[in-house]
TILUM-180670 format. One record per residue (C-alpha): residue number from 1; residue in one letter; y, z, x. Coordinates in nm, 2 decimals. Each point is the difference from the previous one (the first is absolute). Layout:
REM TILUM-180670
+--------+------+--------+--------+--------+
| rodren | zami |     c2 |     c3 |     c1 |
+--------+------+--------+--------+--------+
|    NUM |    a |      Y |      Z |      X |
...
+--------+------+--------+--------+--------+
REM end
This chain:
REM TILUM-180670
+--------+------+--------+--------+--------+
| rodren | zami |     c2 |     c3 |     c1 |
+--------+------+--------+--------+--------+
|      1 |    x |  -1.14 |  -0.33 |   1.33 |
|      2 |    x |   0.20 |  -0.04 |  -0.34 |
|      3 |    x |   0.35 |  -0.07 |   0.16 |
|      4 |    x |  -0.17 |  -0.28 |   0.14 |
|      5 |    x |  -0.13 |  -0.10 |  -0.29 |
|      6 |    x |   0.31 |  -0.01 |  -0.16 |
|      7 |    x |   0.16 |  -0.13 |   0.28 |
|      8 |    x |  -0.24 |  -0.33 |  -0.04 |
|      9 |    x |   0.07 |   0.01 |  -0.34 |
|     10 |    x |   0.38 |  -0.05 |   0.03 |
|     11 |    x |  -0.04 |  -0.26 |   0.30 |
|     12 |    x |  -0.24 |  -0.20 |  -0.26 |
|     13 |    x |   0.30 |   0.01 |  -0.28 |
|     14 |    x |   0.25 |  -0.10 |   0.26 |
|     15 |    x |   0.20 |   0.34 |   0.01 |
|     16 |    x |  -0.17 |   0.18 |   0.35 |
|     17 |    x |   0.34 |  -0.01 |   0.14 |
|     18 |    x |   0.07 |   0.27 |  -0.29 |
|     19 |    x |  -0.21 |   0.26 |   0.18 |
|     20 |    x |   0.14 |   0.28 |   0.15 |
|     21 |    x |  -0.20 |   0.22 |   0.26 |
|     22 |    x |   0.33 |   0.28 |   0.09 |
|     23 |    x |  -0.12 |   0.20 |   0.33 |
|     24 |    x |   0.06 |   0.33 |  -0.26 |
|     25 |    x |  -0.19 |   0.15 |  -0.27 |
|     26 |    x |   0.03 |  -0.16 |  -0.32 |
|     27 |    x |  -0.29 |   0.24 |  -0.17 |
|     28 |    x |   0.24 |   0.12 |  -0.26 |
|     29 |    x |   0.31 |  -0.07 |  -0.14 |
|     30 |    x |   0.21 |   0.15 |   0.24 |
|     31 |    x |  -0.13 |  -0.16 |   0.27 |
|     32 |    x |  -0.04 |  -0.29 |  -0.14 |
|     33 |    x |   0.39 |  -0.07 |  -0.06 |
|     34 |    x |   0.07 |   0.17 |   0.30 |
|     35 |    x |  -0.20 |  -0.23 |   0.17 |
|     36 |    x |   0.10 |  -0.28 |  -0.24 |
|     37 |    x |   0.38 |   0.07 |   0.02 |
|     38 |    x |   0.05 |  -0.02 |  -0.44 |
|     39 |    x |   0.03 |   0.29 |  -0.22 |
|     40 |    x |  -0.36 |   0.20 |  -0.11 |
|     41 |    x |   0.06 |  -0.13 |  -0.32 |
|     42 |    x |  -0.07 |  -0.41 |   0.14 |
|     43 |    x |  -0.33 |   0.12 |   0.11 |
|     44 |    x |  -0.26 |  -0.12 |  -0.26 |
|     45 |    x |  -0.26 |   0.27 |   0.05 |
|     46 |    x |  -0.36 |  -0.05 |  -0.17 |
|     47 |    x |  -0.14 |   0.22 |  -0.18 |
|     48 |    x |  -0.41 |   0.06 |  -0.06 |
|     49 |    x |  -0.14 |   0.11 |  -0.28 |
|     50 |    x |  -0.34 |  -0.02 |  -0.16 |
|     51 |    x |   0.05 |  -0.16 |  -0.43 |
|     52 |    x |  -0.31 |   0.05 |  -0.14 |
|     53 |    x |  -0.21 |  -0.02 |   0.36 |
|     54 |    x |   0.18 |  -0.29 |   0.10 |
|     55 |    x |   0.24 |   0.02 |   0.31 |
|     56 |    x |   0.37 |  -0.06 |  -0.16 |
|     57 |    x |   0.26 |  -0.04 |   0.26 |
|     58 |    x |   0.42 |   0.04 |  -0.15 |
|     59 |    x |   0.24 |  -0.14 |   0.23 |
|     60 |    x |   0.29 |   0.20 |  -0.04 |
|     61 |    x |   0.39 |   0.05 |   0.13 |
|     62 |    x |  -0.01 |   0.26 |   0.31 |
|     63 |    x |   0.22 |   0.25 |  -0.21 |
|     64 |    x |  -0.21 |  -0.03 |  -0.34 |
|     65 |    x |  -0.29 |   0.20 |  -0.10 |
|     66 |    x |  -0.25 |   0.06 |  -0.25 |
|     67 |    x |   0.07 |   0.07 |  -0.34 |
|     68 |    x |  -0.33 |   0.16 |  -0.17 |
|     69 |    x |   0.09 |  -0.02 |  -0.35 |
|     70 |    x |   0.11 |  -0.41 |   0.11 |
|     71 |    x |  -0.28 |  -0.05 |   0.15 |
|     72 |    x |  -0.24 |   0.12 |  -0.22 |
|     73 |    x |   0.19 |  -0.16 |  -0.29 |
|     74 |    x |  -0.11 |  -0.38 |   0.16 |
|     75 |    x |  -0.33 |   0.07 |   0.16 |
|     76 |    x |  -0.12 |   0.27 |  -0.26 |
|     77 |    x |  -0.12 |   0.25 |   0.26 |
|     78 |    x |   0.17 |   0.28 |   0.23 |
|     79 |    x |   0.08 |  -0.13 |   0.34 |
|     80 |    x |  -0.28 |   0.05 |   0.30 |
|     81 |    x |   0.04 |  -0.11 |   0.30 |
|     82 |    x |  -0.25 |  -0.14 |   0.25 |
|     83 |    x |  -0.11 |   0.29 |   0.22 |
|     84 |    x |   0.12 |  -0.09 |   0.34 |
|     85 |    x |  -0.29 |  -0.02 |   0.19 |
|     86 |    x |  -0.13 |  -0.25 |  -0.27 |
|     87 |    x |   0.33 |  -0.18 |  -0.01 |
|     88 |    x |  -0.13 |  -0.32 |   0.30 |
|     89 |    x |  -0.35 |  -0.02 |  -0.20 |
|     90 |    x |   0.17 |  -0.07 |  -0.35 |
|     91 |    x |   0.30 |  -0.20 |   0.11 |
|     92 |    x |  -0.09 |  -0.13 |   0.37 |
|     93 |    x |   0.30 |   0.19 |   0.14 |
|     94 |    x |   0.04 |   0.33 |   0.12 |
|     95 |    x |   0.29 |   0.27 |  -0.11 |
|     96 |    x |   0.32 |  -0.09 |   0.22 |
|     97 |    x |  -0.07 |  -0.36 |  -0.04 |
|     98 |    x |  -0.06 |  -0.08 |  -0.35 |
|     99 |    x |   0.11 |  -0.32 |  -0.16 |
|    100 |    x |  -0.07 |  -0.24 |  -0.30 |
|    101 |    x |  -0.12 |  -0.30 |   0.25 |
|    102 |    x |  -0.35 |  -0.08 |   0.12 |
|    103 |    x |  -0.14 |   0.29 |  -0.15 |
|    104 |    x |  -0.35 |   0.00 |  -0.12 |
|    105 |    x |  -0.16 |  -0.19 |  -0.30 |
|    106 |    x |   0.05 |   0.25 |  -0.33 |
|    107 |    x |   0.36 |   0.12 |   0.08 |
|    108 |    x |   0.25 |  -0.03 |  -0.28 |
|    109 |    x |   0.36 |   0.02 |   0.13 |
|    110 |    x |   0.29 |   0.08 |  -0.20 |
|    111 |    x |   0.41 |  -0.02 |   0.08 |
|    112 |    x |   0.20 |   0.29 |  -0.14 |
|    113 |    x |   0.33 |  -0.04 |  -0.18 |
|    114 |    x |   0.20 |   0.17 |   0.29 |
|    115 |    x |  -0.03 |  -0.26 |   0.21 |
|    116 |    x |   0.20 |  -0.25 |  -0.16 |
|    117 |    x |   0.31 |   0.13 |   0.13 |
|    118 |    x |  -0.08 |  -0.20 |   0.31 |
|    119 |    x |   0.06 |  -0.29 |   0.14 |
|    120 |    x |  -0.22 |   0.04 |   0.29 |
|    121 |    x |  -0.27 |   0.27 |   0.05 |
|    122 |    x |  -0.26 |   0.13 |   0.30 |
|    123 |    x |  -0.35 |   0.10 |  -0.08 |
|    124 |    x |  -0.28 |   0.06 |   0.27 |
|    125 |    x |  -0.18 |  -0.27 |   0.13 |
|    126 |    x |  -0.31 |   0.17 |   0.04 |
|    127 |    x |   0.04 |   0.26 |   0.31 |
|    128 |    x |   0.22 |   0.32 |   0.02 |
|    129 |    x |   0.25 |  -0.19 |   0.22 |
|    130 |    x |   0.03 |  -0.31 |  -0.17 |
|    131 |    x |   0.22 |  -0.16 |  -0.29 |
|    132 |    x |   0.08 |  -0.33 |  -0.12 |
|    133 |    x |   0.36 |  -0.14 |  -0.17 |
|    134 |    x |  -0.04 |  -0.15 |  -0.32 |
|    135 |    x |   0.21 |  -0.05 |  -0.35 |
|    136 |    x |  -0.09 |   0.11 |  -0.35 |
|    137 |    x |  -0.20 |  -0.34 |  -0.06 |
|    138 |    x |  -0.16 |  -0.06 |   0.37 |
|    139 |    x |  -0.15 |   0.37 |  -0.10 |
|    140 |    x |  -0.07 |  -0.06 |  -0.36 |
|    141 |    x |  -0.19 |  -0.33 |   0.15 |
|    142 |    x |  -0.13 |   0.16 |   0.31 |
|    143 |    x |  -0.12 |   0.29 |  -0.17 |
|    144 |    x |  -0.21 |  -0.21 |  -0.26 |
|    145 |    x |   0.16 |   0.25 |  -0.28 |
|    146 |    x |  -0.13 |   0.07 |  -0.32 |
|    147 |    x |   0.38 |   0.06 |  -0.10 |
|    148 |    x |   0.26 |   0.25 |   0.03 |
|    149 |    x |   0.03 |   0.35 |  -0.21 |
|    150 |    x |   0.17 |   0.31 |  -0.01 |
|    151 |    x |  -0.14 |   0.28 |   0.13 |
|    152 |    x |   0.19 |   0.14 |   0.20 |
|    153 |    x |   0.34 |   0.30 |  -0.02 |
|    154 |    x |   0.27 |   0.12 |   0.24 |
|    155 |    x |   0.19 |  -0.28 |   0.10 |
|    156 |    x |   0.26 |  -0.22 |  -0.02 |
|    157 |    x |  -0.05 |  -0.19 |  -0.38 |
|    158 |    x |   0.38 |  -0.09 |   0.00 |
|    159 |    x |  -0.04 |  -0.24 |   0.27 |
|    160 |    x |  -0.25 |  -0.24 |  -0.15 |
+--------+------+--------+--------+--------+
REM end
């Protein structure tokens, strides 16, 4: 099971106490800050797309999406996402509970821009009713990122 996964991950780095298992929904951004209590826009959603064959995943702010012309300006291809039901086979988690930790071996993972706004954001933690509390740089390190970029429109660019 991949929140457990994840949860064993974050016991391992010393942050398990971080988890958060709501008894609500937090499939989707909605639920997820409903659940959470925080704005959509503190939810770090991921994002999985294929670059090239590979599985790609973009963490990105809960209000952001994806800009085509950005996106295919950095990873010189138009945006495809992983099919759903092939989502847990190329990542190792499945859609409602998609993070960047203890995913499988070959996954790149990226931070977008919009999430530097933060202090403190909520990605999954591998299960549709799980998230986990972390700042900018526990994520960047948790996350094992290639980087940050910009790839992402519609929100807030004012409050970085």
């Amino acid at each position: 099971m991949s929140l457990e996964r994840v949860k064993e991950y974050f016991e391992q780095v010393g942050l398990g106490s971080r988890i958060i298992v709501p008894e609500a929904s937090s499939a989707t951004v909605a639920e997820a800050a409903q659940a959470l209590g925080c704005q959509p826009c503190q939810i770090a959603k991921t994002m999985s797309f294929l670059v090239g064959g590979a599985p790609v995943l973009i963490v990105t702010a809960g209000d952001a999406k994806v800009d085509n012309p950005k996106y295919k300006a950095f990873f010189h291809e138009k945006a495809k996402m992983i099919p759903a039901n092939q989502v847990e086979s190329c990542i190792g988690h499945a859609p409602g509970g998609v993070c960047p930790f203890a995913t499988l071996p070959g996954v790149t993972v990226y931070l977008d821009r919009s999430l530097k706004r933060f202090t403190h954001v909520y990605p999954a933690a591998g299960s549709s009713q799980s998230a986990v509390d972390l700042s900018l740089e526990e994520l960047e390190i948790h996350s094992h990122s290639s980087g940050w970029l910009d790839v992402c429109k519609d929100w807030d660019e004012a409050a970085v």
